[in-house]
N, C-alpha and C positions, 0 to 999 in steps of 0.2 A: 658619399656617392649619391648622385642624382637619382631620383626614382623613376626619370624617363630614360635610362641608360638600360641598355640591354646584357643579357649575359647569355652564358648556354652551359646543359645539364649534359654531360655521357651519359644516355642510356641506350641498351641492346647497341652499341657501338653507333650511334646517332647521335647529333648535334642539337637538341632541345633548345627552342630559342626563348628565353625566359626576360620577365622583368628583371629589374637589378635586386627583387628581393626573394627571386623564385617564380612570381605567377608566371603560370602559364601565358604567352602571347597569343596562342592557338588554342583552343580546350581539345580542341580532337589530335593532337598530339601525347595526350596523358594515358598511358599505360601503367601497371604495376613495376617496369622497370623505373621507370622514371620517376615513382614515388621511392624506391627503394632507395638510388642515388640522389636523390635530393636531398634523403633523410640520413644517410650518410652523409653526404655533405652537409648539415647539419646538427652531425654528433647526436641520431636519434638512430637504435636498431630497430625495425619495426617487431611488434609482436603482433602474438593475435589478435590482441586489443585493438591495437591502431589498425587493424584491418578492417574490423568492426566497424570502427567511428569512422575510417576513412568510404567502404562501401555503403554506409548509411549515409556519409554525407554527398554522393554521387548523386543515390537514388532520392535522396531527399529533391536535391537542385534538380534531376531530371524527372521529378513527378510533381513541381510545385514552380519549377522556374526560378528560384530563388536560394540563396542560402540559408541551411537552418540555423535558426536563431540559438546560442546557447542553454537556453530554456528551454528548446524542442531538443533538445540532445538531452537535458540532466532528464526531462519526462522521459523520453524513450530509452536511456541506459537506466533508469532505477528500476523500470520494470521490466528488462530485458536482461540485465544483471542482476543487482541489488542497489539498495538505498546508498550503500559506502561508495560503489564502486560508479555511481551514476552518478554520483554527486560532482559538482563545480571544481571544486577541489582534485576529486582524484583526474577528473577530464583534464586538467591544467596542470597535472602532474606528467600525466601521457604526450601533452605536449607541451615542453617547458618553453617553447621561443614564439611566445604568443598566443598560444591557449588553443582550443580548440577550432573556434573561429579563424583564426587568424594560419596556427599552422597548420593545422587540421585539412582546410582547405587549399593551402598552397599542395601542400602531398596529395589531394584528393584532384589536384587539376581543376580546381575552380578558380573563378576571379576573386578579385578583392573584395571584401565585404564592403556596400555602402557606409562611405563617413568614413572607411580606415584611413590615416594618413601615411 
């Protein structure tokens, strides 16, 4: 599949018009439904965890402009969790289809991270 090919997400009974890998095309379309069905649509149930990571990575991009680096998420979950549970590992656990970065952000309603391909 191309990655300039478009798709769209059900959510709250809405047509979500997304890249062909989930991004968002619009960022002010992303609501909490829309991450729910995404992530169903990608064999993830969210827990409280992913809710954590997914609102710290909102707040992160809309107080910085930017997405947070995985480095700024293992510093802010070791000390916001613990060392196990903030570590690379468990973050890439929580989200198996690209890591934190990667899916973390598509469910959080962000763009692509620079350099993704």
């Amino acid at each position: 599949m191309k990655r300039d090919m478009q798709r769209t997400v059900m959510a709250a009974g809405r047509a979500i018009p997304t890249d062909s890998e989930g991004y968002l095309l619009n960022l002010g379309d992303w609501s909490e439904e829309f991450a729910v069905a995404l992530a169903r649509e990608e064999g993830l149930e969210l827990t409280p965890e992913h809710w954590e990571v997914i609102h710290f990575l909102r707040r992160h991009y809309h107080e910085h402009g930017v997405q947070a680096q995985v480095r700024v998420m293992i510093r802010h979950f070791t000390q916001v969790w613990d060392a196990r549970r903030g570590s690379n590992h468990h973050l890439h656990d929580l989200f198996p289809i690209g890591g934190p970065q990667k899916q973390g952000n598509r469910l959080a309603g962000l763009l692509r991270t620079k350099g993704e391909h």
